[in-house]
LUMPAZA-715031 format. One record per residue: x, z, y of N, C-alpha, C, O, CB in turn; residue number from 0. Coordinates in Angstrom, 2 decimals, padded with zeros to 5 digits. Atoms other than C-alpha are relative to their C-alpha. Glycine has a CB too. Layout:
% LUMPAZA-715031
X/Z/Y/X/Z/Y/X/Z/Y/X/Z/Y/X/Z/Y/NUM
...
//
This chain:
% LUMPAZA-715031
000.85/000.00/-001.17/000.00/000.00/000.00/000.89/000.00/001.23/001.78/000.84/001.39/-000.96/001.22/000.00/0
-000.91/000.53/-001.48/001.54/-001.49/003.57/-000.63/001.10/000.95/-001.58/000.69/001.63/-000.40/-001.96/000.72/1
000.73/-000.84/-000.83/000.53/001.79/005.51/000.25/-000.60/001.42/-000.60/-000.28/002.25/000.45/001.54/-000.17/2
000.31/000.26/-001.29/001.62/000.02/008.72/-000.99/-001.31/000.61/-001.13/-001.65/001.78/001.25/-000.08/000.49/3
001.08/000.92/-000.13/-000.96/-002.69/008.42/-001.29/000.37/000.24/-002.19/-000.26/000.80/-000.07/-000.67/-000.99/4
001.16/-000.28/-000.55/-003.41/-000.42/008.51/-000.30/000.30/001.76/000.60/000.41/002.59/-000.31/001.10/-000.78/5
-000.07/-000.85/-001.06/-005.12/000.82/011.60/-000.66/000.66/000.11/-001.84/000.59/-000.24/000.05/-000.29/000.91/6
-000.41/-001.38/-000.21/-004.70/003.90/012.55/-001.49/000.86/000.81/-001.44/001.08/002.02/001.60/-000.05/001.08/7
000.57/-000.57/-001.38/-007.65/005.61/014.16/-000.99/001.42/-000.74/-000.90/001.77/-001.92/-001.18/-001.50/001.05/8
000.34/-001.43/000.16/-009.82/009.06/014.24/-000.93/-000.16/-001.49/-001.12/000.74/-002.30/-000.94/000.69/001.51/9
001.15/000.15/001.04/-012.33/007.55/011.65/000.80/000.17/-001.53/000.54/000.91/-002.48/-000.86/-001.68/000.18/10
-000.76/000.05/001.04/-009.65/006.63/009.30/000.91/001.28/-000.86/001.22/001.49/-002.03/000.75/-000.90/000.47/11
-000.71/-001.11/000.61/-007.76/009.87/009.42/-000.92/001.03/-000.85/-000.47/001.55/-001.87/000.72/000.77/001.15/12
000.63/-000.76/000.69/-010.82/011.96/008.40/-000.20/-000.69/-001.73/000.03/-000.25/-002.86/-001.30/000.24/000.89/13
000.43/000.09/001.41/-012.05/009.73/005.91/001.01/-000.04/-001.56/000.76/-000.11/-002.77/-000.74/-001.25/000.11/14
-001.01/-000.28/001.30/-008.69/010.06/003.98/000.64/001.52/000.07/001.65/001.89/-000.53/001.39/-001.20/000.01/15
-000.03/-001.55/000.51/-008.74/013.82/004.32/-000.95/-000.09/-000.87/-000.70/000.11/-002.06/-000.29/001.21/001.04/16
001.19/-000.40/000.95/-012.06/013.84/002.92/000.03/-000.62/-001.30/-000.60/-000.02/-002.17/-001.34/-000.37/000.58/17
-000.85/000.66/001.37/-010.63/011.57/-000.05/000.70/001.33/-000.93/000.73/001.77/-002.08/001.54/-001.19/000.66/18
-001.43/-000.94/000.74/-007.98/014.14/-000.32/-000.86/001.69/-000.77/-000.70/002.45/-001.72/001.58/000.62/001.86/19
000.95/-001.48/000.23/-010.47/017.18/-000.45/-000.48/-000.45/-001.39/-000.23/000.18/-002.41/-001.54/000.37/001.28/20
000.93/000.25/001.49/-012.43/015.60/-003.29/000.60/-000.49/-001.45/000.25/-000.26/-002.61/-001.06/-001.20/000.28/21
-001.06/-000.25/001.35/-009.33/014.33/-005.30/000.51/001.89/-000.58/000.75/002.32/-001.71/001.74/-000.93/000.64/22
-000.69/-001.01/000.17/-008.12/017.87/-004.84/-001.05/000.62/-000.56/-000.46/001.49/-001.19/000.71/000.56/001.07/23
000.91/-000.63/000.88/-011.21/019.28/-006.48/-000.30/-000.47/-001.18/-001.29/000.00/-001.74/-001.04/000.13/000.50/24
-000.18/000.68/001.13/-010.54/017.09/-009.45/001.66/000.49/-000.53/001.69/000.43/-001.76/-000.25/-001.70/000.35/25
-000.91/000.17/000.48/-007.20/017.67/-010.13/000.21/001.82/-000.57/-000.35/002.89/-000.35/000.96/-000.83/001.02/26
-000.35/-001.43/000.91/-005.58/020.45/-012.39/000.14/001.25/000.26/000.50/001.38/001.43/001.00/000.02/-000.50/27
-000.79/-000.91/-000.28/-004.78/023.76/-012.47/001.44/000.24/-000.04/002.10/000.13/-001.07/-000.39/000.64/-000.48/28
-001.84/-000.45/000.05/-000.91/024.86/-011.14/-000.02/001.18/-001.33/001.08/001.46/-001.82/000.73/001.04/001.97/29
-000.58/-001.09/000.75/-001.45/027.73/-013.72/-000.53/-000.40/-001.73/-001.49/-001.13/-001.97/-000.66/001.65/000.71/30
000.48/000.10/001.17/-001.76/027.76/-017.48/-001.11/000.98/-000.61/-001.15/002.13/-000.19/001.02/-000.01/-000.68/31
001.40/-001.10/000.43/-004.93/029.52/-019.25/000.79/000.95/-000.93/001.55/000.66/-001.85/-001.59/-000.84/-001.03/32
-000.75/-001.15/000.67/-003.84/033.13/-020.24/-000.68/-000.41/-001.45/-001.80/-000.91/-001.55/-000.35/001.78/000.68/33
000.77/-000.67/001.32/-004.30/033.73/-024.28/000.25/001.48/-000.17/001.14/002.30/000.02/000.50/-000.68/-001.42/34
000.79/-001.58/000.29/-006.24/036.70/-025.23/000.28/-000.26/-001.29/-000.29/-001.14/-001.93/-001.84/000.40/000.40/35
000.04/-000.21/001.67/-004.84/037.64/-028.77/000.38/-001.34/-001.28/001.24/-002.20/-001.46/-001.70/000.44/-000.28/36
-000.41/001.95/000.92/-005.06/034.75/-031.50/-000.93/-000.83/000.17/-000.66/-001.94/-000.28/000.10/-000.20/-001.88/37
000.85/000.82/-000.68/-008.28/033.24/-029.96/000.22/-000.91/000.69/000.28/-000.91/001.92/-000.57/000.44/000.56/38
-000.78/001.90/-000.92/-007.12/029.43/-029.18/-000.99/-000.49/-000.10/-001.59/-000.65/-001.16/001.37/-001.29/-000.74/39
001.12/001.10/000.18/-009.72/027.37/-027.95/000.54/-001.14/-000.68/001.74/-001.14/-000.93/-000.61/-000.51/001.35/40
-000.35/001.04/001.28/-009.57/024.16/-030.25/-000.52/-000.94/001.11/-001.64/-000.96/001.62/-000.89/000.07/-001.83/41
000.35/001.06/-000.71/-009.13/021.19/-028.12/-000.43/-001.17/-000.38/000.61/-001.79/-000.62/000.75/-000.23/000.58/42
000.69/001.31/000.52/-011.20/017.96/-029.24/000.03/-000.86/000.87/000.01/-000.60/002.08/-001.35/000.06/-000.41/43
-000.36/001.04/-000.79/-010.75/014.64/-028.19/-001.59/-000.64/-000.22/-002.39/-000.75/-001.15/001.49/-000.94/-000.53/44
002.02/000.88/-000.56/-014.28/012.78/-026.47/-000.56/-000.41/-000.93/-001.75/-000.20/-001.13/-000.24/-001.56/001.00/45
001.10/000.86/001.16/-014.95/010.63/-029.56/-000.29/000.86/-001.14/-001.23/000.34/-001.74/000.69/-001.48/-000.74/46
000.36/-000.84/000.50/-015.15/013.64/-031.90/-001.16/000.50/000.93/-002.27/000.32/000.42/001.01/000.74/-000.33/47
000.94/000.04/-000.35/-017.26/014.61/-029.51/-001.79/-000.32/000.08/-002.83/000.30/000.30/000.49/-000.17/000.29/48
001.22/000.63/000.10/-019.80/012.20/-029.86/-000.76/000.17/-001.25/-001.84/-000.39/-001.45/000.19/-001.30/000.22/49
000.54/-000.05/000.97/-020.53/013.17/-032.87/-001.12/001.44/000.15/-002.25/001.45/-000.34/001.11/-000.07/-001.05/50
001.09/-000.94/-000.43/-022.23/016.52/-031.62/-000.78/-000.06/001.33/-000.16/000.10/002.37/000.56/001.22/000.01/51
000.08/000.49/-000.87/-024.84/015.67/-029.40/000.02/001.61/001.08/000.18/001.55/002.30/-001.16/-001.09/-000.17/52
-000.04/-001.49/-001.09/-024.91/019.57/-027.69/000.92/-000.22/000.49/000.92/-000.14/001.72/000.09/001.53/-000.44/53
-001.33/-000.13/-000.85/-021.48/019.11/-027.01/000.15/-000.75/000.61/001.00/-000.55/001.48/001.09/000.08/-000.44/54
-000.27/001.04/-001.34/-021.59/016.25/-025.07/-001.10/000.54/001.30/-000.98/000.21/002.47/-000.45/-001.94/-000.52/55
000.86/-000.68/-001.59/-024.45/018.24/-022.64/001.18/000.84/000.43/001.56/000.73/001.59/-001.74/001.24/-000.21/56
-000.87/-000.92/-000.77/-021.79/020.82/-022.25/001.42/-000.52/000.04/002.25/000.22/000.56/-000.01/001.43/-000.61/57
-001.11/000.18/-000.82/-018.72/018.58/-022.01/000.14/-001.59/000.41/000.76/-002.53/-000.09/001.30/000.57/-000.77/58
000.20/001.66/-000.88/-019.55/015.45/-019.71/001.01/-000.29/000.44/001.36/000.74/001.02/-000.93/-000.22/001.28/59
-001.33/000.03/-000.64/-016.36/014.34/-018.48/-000.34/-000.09/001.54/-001.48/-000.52/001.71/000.95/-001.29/-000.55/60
000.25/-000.19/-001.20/-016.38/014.68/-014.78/000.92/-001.28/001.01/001.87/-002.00/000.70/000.37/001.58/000.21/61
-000.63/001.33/-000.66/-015.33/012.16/-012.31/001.51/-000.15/000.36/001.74/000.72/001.20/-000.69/-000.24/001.30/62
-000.89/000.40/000.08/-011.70/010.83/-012.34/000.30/-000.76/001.56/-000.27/-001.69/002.13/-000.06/-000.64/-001.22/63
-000.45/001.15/-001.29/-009.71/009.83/-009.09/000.89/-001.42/-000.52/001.68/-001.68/-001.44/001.20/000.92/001.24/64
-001.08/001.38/000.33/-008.16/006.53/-009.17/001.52/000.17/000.52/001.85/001.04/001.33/-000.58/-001.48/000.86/65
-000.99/000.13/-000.62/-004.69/005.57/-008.64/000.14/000.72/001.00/000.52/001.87/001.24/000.16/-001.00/000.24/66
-000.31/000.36/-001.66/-004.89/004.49/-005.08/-000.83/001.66/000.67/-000.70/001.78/001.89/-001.12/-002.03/000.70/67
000.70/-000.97/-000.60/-007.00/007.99/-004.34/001.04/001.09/-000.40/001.13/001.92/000.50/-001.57/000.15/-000.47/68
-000.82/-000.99/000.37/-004.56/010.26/-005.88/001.50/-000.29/000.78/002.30/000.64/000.88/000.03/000.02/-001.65/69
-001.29/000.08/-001.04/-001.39/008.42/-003.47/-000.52/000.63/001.10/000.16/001.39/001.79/000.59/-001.54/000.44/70
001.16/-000.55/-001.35/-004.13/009.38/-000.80/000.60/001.31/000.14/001.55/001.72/000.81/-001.97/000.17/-000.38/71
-000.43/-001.35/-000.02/-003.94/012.62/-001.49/001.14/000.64/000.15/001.16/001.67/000.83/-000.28/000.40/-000.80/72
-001.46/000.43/-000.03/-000.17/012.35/-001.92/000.28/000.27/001.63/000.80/001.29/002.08/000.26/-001.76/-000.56/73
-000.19/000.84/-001.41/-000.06/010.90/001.73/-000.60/001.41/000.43/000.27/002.00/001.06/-000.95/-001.78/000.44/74
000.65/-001.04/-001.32/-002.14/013.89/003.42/000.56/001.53/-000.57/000.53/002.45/000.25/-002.18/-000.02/000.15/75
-000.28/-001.48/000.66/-000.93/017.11/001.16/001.28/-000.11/000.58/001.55/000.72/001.44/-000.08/000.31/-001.81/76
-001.71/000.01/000.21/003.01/016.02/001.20/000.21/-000.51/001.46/000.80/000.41/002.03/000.78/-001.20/-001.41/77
-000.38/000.25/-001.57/003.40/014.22/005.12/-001.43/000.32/001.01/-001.48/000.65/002.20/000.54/-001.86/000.21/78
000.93/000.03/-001.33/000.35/014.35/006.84/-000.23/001.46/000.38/-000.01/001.67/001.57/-001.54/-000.78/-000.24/79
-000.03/-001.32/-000.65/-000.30/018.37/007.03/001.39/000.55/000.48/001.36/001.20/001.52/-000.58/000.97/-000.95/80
-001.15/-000.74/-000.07/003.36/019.49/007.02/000.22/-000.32/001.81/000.74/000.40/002.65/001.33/-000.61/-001.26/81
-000.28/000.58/-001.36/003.21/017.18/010.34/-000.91/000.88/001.11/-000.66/000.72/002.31/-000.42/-001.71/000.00/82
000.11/-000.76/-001.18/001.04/019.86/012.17/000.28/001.41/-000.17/-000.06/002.25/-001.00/-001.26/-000.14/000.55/83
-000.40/-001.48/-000.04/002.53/022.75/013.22/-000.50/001.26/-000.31/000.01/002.18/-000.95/000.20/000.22/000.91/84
001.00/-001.28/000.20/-000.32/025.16/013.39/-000.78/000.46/-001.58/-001.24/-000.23/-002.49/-001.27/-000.36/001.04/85
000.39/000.01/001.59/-001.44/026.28/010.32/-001.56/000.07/-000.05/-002.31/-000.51/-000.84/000.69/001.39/-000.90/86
001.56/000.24/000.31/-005.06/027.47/011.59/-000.50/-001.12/000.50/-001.72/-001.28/000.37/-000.88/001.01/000.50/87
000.76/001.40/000.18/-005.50/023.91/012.61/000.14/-001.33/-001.13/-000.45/-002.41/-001.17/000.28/-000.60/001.21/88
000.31/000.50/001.83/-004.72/022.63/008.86/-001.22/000.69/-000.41/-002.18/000.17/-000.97/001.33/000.57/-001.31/89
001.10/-000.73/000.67/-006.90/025.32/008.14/-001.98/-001.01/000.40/-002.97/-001.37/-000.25/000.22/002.00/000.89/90
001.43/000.54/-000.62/-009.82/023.78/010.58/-000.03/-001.15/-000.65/-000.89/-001.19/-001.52/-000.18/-000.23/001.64/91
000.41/000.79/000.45/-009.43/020.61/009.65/-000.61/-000.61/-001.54/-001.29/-001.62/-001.76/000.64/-000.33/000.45/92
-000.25/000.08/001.46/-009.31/020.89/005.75/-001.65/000.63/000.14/-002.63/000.13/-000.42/001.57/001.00/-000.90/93
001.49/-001.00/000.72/-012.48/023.49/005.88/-001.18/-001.11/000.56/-002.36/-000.95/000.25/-000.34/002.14/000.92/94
001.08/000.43/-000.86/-014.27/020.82/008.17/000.04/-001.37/-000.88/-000.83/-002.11/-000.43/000.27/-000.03/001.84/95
-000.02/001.15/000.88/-013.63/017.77/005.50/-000.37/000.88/-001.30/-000.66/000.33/-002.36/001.52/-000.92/-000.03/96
000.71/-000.54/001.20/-014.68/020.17/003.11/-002.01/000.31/000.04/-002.82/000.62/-000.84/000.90/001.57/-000.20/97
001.44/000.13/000.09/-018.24/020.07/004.49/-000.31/001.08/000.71/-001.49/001.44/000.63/-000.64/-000.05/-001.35/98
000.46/-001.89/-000.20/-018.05/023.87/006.29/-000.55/-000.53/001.55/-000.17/-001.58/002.08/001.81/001.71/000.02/99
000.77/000.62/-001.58/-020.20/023.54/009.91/001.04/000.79/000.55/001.88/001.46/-000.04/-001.93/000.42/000.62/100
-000.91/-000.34/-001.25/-018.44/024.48/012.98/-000.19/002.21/000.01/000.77/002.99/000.09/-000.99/-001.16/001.91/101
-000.20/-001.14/-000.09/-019.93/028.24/012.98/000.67/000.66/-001.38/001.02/001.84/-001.36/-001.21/000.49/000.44/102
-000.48/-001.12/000.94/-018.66/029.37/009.68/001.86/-000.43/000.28/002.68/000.41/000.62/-000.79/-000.22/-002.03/103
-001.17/-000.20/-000.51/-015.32/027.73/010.23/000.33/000.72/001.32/001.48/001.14/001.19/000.42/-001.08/000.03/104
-000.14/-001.12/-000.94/-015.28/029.87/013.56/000.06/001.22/-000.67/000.79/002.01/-000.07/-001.07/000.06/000.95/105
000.32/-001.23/000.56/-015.92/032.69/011.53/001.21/000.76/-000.77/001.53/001.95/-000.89/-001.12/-000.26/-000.91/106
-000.73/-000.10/001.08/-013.35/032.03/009.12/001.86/000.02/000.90/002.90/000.40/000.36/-000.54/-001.51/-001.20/107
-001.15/000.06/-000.55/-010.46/031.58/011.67/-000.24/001.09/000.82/000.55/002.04/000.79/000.39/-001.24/000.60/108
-000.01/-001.53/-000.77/-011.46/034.21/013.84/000.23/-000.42/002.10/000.71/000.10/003.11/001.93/001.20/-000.92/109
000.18/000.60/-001.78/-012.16/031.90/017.25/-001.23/-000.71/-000.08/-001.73/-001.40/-000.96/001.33/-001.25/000.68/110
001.14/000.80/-000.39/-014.94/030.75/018.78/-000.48/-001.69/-000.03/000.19/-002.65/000.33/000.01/000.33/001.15/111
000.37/001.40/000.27/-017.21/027.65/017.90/000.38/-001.14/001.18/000.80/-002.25/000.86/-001.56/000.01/-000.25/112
-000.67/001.54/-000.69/-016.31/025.25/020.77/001.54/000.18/-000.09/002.00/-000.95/000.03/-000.45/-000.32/001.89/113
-000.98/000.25/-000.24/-012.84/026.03/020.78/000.76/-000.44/-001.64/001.80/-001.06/-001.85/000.45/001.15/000.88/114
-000.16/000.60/001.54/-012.67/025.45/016.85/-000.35/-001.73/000.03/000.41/-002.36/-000.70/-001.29/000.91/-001.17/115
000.81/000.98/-000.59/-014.49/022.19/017.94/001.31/-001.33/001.20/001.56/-002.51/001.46/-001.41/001.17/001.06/116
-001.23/000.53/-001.29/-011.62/021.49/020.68/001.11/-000.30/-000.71/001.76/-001.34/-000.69/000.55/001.22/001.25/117
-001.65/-000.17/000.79/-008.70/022.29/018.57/-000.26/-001.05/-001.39/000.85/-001.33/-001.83/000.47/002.12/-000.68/118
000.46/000.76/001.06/-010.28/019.97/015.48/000.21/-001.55/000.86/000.79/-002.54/000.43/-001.72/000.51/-000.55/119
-000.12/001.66/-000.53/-010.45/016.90/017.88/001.48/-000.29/000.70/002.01/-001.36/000.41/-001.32/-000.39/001.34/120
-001.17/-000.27/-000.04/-007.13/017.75/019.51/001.27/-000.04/-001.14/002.45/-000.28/-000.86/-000.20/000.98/000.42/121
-000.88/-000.04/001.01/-005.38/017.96/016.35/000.07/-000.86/-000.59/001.10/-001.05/-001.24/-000.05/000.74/-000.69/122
000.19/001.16/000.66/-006.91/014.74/015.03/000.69/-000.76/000.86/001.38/-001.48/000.15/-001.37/-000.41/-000.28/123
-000.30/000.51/-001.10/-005.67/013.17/018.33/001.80/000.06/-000.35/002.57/-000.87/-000.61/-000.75/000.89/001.38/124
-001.06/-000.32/000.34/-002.59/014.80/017.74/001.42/-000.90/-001.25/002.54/-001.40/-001.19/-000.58/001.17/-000.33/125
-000.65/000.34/001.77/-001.62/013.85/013.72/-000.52/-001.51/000.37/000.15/-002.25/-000.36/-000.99/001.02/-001.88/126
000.37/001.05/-000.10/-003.53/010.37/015.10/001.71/-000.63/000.54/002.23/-001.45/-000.22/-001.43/-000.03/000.96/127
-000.39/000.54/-000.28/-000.60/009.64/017.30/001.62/-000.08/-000.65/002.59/-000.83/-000.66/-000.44/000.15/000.99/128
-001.73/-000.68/001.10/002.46/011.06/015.23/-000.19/-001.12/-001.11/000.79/-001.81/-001.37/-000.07/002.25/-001.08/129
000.10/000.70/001.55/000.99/009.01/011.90/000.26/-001.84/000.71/000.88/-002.56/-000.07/-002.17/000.41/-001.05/130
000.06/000.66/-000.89/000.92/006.07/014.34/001.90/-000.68/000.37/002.38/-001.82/000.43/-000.85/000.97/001.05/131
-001.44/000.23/-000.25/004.85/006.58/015.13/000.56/000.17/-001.26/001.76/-000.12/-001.31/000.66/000.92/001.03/132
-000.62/-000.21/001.42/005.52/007.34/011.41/000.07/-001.27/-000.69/000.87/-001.79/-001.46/-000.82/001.00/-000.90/133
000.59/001.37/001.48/004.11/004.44/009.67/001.07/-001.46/000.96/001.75/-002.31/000.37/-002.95/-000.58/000.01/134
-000.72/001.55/000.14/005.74/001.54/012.12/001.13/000.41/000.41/001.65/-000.33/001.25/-000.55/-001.36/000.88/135
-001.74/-000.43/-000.04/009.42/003.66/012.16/000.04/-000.73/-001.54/000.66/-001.79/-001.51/000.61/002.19/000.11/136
-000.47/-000.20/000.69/009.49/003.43/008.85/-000.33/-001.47/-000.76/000.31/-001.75/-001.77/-000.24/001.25/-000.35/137
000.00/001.53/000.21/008.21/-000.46/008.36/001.17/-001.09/000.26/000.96/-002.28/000.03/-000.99/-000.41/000.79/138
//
């Protein structure tokens, strides 16, 4: 993907946070599942599966990012946050591509709804013009 072909603007940056939010609720756990004792769950592969139909109500496979959605994510976890300084405006923006309204993210940072509001469009403005000087340095 030619990131400096794209262009660059406020619409684009959200909608590949909000990519990144929804890969990131697909993807794995960093930790491994404790065992309790000698109780090993028994892992089965899908087409065994199909042979019980209960078990396919209780194990539907769940939706899979693609490739190109998982570099996405890539792109906004690994350069695009590290690139703003503030941390509670990663925080704002991440909770606000996660779907949270303006008063609970206020709530959750511990500042008031317009200035959560200010600092969210400011920061997009911000990472807008930095991603902007990133992408055609490095073309």
């Amino acid at each position: 993907m030619n990131y400096s072909q794209i262009a660059w603007n406020r619409e684009v940056i959200e909608e590949w946070i909000g990519i990144a939010v929804v890969v990131d609720r697909c993807m794995p756990p960093v930790y491994r599942k404790g065992v309790a004792g000698q109780r090993l769950e028994i892992q089965r592969t899908w087409t065994e599966l199909l042979w019980d139909a209960e078990e396919i109500k209780k194990h539907t496979p769940k939706w899979q990012p693609t490739s190109e959605q998982v570099t996405m994510w890539e792109e906004v976890i690994l350069r695009w946050f590290p690139m703003i300084n503030d941390g509670t405006n990663r925080k704002i923006l991440w909770l606000r591509a996660c779907g949270a309204s303006w008063p609970r993210i206020a709530k959750l940072v511990y500042l008031g709804r317009t200035t959560v509001i200010n600092r969210h469009s400011d920061t997009l403005l911000e990472l807008l013009e930095k991603l902007k000087k990133f992408y055609h340095i490095i073309s």
